[in-house]
C-alpha positions as CSV (number, residue, x, y, z in Angstrom):
1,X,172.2,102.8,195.3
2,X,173.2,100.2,193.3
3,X,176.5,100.4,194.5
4,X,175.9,100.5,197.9
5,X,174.0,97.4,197.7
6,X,177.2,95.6,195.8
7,X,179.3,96.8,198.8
8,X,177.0,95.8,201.4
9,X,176.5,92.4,200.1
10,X,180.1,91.5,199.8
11,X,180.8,92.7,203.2
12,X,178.2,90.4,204.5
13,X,179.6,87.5,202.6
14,X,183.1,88.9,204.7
15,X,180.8,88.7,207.7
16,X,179.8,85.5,207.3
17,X,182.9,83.6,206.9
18,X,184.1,85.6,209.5
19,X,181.5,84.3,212.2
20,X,181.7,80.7,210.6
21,X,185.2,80.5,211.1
22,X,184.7,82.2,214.7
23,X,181.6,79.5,215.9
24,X,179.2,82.4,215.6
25,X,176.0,83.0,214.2
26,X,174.1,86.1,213.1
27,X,170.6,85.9,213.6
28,X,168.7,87.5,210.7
29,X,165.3,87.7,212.3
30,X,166.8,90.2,214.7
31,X,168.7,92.4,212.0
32,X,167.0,95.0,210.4
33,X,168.7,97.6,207.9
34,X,167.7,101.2,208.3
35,X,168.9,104.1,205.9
36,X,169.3,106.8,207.0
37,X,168.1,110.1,205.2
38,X,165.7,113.6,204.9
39,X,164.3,112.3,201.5
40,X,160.8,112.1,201.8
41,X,160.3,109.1,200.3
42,X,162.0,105.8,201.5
43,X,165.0,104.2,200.0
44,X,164.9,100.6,200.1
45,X,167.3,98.3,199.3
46,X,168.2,94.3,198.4
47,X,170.3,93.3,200.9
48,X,171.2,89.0,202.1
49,X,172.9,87.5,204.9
50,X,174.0,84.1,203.3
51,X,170.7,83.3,201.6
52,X,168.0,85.0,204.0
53,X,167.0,88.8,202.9
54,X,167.2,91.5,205.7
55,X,164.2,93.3,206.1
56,X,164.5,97.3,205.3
57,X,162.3,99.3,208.1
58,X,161.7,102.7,208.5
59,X,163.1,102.3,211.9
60,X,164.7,100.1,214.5
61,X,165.3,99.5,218.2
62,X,168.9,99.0,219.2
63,X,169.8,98.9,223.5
64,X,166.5,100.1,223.8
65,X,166.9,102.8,221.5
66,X,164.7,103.8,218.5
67,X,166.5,105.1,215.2
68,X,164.4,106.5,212.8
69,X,165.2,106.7,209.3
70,X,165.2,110.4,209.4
71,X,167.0,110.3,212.9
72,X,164.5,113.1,214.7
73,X,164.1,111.0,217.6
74,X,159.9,111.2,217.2
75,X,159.5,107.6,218.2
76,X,162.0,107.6,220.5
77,X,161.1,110.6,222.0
78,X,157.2,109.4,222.1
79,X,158.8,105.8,223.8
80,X,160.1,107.5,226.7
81,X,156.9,110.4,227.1
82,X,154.7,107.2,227.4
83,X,156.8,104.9,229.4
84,X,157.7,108.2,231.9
85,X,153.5,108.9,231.6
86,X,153.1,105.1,233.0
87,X,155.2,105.1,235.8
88,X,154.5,108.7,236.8
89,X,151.4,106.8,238.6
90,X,153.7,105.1,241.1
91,X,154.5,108.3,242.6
92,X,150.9,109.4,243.1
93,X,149.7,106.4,244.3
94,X,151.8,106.3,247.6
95,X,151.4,110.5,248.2
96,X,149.0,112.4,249.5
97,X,148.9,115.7,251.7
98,X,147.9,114.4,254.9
99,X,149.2,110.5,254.5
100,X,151.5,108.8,252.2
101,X,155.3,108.5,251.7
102,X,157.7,111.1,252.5
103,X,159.3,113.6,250.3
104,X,162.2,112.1,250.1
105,X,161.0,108.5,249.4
106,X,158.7,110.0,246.4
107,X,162.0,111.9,245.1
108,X,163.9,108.6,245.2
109,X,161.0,107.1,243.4
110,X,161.1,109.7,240.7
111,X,164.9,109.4,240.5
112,X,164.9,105.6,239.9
113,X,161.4,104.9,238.0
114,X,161.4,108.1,235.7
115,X,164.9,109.8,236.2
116,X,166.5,107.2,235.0
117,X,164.7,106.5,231.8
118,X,164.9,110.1,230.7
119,X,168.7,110.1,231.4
120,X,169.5,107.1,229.6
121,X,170.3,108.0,225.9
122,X,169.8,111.6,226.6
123,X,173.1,112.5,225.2
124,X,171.9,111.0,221.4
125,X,168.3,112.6,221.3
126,X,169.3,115.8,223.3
127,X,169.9,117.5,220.1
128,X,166.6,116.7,218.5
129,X,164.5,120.0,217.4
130,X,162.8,121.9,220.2
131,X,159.2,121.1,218.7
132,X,159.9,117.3,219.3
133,X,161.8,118.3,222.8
134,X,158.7,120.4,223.7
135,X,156.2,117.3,222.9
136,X,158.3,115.4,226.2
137,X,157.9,118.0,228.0
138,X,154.2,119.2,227.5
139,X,153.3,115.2,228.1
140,X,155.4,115.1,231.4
141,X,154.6,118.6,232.9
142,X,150.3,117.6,232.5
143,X,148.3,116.2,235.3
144,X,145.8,113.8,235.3
């Protein structure tokens, strides 16, 4: 590990200069280092971005979304089940059997409220194990 940490550091002194010389600057309250791995227990390391120390976290947001040290998509996966679970309201608020929007309004809700954030990403956590896919789908398929 040690090594690792020797390596990353000098690279971020590379980075550094770099983003000096280019009128840039990296914002080291937003960076976060994650590593990647099955071991049970955490690995942590010392890494610094001029003099400020990035935090090590056991997971991290990136375009919305959620890498886990162990990169089974639980958090992720749990994100989207809740977020989908919130918005899956919209839709049964304006239908009903005898009043309410038409079937195809309520589909084009569900395509652009729920659809869309099950889609997005879906190519990265797709692969995740069935027990983790089966927790998405056991939370959307319930009614309330």
């Amino acid at each position: 590990m040690e090594t690792c940490e020797v390596i990353l550091n000098e690279a971020l002194l590379d980075l550094s200069e770099w983003a000096t010389n280019s009128g840039l600057e990296i914002s080291t309250s937003k960076s976060a280092l994650c590593i990647f791995s099955r071991s049970r227990r955490p690995l942590t390391i010392n890494i610094k971005y001029k003099t400020f120390p990035i935090k090590c976290t056991e997971s991290h947001k990136f375009l919305g979304v959620i890498f886990d040290r162990k990169i089974d998509w639980k958090k992720q996966i749990y994100n989207i089940s809740e977020t989908c679970l919130k918005k899956m309201n919209i839709p049964r608020s304006v239908s009903g059997l005898h009043w309410g929007a038409d079937p195809l309004t309520l589909l084009n809700l569900y395509k652009s409220l729920i659809r869309s954030i099950l889609d997005y990403a879906c190519s990265i956590y797709g692969n995740s194990s069935e027990n983790v896919m089966s927790t998405l789908s056991t939370k959307l398929n319930t009614v309330h």
